[in-house]
VOGU-3710 file (C-alpha; in Angstrom, 3 decimals, decimal comma):
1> xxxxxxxxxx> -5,296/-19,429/7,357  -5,985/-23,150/8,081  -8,281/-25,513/6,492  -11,336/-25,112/8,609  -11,044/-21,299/8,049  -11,131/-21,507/4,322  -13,850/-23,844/4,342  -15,666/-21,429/6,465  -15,017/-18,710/3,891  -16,105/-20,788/1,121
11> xxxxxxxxxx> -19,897/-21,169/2,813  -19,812/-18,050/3,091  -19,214/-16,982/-0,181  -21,265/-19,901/-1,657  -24,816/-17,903/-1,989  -25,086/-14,248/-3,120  -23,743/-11,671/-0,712  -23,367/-7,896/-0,172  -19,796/-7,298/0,130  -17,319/-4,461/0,937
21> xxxxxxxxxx> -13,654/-4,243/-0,101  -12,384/-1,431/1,590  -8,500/0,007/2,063  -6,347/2,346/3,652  -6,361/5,725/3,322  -3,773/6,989/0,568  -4,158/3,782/-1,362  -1,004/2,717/-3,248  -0,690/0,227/-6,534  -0,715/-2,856/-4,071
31> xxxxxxxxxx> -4,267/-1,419/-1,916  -5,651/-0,322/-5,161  -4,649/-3,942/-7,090  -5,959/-6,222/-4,543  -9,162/-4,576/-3,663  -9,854/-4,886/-7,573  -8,433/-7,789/-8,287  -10,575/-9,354/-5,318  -13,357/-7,466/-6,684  -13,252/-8,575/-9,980
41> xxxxxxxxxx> -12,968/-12,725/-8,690  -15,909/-12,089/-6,186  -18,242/-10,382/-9,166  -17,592/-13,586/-10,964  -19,159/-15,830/-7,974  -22,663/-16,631/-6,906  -24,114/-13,253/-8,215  -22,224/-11,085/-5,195  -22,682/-7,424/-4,926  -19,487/-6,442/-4,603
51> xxxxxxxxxx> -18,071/-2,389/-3,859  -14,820/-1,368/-2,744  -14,167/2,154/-1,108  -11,289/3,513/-0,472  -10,852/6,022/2,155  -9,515/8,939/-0,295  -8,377/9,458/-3,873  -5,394/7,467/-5,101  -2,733/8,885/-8,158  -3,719/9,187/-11,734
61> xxxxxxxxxx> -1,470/6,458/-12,650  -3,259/3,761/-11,142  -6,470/5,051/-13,175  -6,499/2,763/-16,264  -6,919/-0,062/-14,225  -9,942/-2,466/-14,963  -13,203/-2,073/-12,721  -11,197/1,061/-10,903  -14,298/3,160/-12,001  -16,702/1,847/-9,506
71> xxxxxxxxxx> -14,803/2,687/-6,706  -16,596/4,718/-3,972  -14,322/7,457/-2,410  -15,611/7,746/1,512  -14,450/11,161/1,673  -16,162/12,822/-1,273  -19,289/10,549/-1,813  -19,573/9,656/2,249  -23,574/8,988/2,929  -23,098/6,021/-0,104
81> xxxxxxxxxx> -19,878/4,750/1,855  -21,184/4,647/4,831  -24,809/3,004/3,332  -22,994/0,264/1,613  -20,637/-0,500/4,768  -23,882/-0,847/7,728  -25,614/-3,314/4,186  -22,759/-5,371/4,335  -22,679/-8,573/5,284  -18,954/-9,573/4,410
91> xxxxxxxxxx> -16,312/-6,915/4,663  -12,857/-7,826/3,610  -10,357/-5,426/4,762  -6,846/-5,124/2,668  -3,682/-4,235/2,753  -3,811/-2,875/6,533  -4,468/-4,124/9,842  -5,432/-1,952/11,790  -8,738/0,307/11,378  -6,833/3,454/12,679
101> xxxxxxxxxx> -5,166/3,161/8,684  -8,359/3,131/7,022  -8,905/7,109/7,957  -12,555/8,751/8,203  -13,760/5,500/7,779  -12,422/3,887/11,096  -15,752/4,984/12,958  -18,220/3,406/10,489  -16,355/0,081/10,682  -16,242/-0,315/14,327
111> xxxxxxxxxx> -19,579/0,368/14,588  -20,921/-2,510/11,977  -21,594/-6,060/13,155  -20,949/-7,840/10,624  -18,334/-10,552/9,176  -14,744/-9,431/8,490  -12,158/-10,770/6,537  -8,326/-9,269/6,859  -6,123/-9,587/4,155  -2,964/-8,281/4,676
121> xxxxxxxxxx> 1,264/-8,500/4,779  2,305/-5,561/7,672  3,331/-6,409/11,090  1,623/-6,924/14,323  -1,930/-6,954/12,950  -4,783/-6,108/15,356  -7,777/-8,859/15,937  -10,604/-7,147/14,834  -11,546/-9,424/11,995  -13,406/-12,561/12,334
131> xxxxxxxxxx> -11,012/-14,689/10,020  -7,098/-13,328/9,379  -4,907/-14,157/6,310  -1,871/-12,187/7,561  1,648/-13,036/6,383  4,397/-10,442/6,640  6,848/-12,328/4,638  5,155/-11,615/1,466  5,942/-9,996/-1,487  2,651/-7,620/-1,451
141> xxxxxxxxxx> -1,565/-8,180/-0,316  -1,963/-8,889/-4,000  -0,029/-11,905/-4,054  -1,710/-13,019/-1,318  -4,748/-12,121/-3,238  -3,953/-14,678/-5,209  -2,973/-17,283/-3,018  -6,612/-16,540/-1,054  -8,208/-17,889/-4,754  -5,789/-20,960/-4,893
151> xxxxxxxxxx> -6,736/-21,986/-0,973  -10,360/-21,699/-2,578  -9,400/-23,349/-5,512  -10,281/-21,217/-7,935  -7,526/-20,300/-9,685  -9,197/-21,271/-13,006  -11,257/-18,206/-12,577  -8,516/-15,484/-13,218  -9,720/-13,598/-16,034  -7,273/-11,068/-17,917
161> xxxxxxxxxx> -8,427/-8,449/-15,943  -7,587/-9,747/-12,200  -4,353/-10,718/-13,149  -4,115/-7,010/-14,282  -4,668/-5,520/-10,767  -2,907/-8,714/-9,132  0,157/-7,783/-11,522  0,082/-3,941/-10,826  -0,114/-4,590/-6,858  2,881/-6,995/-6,815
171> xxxxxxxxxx> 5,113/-5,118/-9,240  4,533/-1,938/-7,176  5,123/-3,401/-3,758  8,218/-5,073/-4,826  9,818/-2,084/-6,408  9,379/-3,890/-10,242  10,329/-7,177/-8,144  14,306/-6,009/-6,673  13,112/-6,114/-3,090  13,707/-9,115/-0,835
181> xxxxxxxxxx> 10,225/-10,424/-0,203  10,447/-11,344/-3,960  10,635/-14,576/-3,919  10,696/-17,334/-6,464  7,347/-18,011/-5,629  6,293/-14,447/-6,298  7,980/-14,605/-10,105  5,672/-18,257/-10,513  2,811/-16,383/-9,311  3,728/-13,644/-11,935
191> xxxxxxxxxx> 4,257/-16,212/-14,612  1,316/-17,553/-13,827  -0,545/-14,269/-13,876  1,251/-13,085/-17,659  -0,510/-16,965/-18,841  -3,788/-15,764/-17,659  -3,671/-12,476/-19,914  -1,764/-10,184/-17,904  0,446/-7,538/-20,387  3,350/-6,857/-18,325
201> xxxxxxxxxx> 4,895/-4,742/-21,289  1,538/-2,596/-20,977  1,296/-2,438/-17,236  4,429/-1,134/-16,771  3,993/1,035/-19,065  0,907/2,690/-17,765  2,646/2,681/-14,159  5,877/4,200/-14,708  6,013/5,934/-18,273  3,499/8,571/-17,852
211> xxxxxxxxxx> 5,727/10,984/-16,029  4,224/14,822/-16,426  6,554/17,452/-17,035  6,032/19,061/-13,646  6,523/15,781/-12,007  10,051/15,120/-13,503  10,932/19,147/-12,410  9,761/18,092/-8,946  11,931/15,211/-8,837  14,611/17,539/-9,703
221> xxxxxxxxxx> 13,727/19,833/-6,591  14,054/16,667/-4,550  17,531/15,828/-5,976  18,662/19,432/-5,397  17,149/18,874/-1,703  18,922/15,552/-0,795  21,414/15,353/1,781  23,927/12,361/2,659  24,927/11,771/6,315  27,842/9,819/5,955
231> xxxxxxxxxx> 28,650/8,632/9,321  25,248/7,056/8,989  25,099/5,826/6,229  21,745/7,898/5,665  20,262/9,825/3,162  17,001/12,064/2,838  14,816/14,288/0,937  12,715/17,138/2,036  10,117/18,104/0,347  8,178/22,162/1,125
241> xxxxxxxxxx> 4,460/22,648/0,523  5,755/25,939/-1,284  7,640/23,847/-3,149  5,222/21,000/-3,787  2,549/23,849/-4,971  5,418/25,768/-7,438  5,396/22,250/-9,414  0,964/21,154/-9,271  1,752/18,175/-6,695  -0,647/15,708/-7,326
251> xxxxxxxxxx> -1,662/12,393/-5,390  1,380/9,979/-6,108  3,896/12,922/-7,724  6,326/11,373/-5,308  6,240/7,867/-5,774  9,443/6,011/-5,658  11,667/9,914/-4,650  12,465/8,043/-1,712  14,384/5,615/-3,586  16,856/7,404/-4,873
261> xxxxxxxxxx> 18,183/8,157/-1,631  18,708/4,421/-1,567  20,569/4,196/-4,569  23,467/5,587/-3,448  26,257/3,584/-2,949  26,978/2,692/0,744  23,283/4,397/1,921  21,619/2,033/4,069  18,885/4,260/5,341  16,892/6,329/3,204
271> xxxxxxxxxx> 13,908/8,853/3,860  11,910/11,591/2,256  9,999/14,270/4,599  7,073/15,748/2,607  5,551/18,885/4,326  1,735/18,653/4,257  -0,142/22,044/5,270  -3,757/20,563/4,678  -3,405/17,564/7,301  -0,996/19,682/9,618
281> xxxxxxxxxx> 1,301/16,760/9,786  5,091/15,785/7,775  4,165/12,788/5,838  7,510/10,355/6,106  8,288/7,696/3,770  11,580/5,215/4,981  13,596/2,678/3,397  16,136/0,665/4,760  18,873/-2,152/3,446  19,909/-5,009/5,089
291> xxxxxxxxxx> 18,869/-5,692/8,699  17,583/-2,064/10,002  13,961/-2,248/10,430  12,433/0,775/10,014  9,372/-0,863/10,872  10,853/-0,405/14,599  12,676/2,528/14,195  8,960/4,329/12,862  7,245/3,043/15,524  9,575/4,094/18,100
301> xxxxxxxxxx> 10,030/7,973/16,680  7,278/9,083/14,161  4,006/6,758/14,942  4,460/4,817/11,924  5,102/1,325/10,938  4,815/-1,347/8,368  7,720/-3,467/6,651  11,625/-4,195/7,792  12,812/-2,397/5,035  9,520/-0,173/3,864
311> xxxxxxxxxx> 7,794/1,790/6,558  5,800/5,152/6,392  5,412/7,759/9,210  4,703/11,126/10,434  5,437/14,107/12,457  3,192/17,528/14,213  6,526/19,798/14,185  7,115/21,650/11,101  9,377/20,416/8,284  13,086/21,807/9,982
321> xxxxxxxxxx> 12,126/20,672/13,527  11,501/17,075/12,572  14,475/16,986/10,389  16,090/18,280/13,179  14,680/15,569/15,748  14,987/12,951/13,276  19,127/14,150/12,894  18,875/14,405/16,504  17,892/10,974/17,229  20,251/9,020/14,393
331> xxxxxxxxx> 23,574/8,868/16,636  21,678/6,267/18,412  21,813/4,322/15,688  25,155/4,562/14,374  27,027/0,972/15,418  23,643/-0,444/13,972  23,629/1,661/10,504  27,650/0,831/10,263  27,558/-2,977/10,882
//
């Protein structure tokens, strides 16, 4: 984002607005943080009326978070999504880049003509937004959240509670800051987010210590369900609806299962199939060390995408055939997985 584009965004935030923060569908800690944290900065400028929507629900553990309250869910309060989207006159669209990710809501947004604003850190973005702040090498859209209000020079203006949500998007994205796109940069920005009244001992807390009981069982299930392909260097979970339902899933139950595939020493290449009877589909989380991209290797096999080493995808075959295909498909990868 160059200097003529930022000064273009600063007229345009310089008298009072109707704006839209909107997200993809599934939100995570890092779509839920910077839609907030951007929410809460734009509230504090030139008497903005500002409403974020997110496309569905998001887990129970992201809500303690400041301002999360006034979020609009399209899917369950749609006629005052969809009302607040065609008022816009500034929509900022985080932490995806493509509309196709932002679910029911894709239609409604196409149809608007009005000013859009992409935020976002995935590959190959699409150009449907008037002005782009896309950089895939960092850490999480909240950081970049934060480097949007230093281009505007506003960093001054970070109350306690945007450095909350900044915080709780970056930590998230960057696995508690051990993946590579932490850089030093990213722990400054932290730093500098902890000065501005940011309780990392607290945020934590409220991410990752308020396991439920039927959570930890269903992280047992997934343990008992692992499997290790050796010759690959590959590891993954599947997860049943049956067995989802025997342990009350709920949104964000398996947050970081796909990790522990990853864990293991000498796994390169970790996944988790969760079987989802509602949407019809297998929802696919991946996770790769080193140089395999499953970025490439989502996009090629399960009409996914998103980071090198992060990606999410999905499949129309039941649970056993698209283990099957995905098993099916790995020899192709072998020299790759065992350089």
């Amino acid at each position: 984002m160059n200097t003529n584009e930022i000064n273009e965004i600063k007229g345009l935030l310089s008298s009072s607005k109707k704006i839209v923060i909107v997200t993809h569908k599934n939100p995570d800690g890092d779509a839920v943080g910077s839609s907030l944290g951007l929410y809460h900065y734009l509230t504090g400028l030139c008497n903005h009326k500002v409403t974020v929507i997110t496309p569905n629900d998001y887990p129970d553990f992201l809500k303690w978070m400041p301002g999360q309250e006034t979020i609009i869910k399209y899917d369950n309060n749609t006629k005052k999504a969809i009302s607040k989207i065609e008022e816009a006159d500034l929509i900022f669209t985080l932490d995806f880049n493509h509309l196709s990710r932002s679910g029911d809501m894709e239609n409604t947004l196409k149809k608007v003509k009005t000013t859009f604003i992409m935020i976002d850190h995935h590959q190959q973005p699409d150009n449907y937004a008037t002005h782009i702040y896309s950089d895939t090498g960092m850490s999480s859209t909240c950081q970049m959240i934060y480097h949007f209000i230093e281009k505007l020079n506003d960093l001054d203006r970070i109350t306690p509670e945007i450095a909350t949500c900044i915080y709780v998007g970056i930590m998230t994205d960057t696995g508690s800051f051990r993946f590579r796109s932490t850089t030093s940069t990213t722990h400054q920005v932290i730093a500098n987010l902890i000065n501005h009244g940011a309780d990392n001992t607290s945020i934590h807390e409220s991410i990752y210590d308020m396991n439920t009981l039927s959570r930890i069982q269903l992280q047992g299930v997934a343990l008992n369900n692992l499997k290790v392909l050796s010759e690959y260097k590959t590891a993954f979970i599947t997860l049943s609806q049956k067995e989802l339902d025997q342990h009350h899933f709920k949104k964000g139950d398996t947050e970081g299962f796909v990790n522990l595939g990853l864990s293991i020493k000498d796994i390169k290449f970790a996944l988790i199939f969760i079987e989802n009877k509602g949407e019809g589909i297998i929802k696919i989380s991946l996770r790769s060390k080193g140089d395999f991209s499953v970025n490439e290797f989502s996009r090629n096999h399960f009409e996914g995408g998103g980071h090198h080493n992060a990606a999410g995808g999905r499949s129309n075959l039941s649970l056993s055939d698209t283990v099957e295909k995905f098993i099916s498909i790995l020899p192709a990868y072998k020299n790759v997985l065992n350089q």
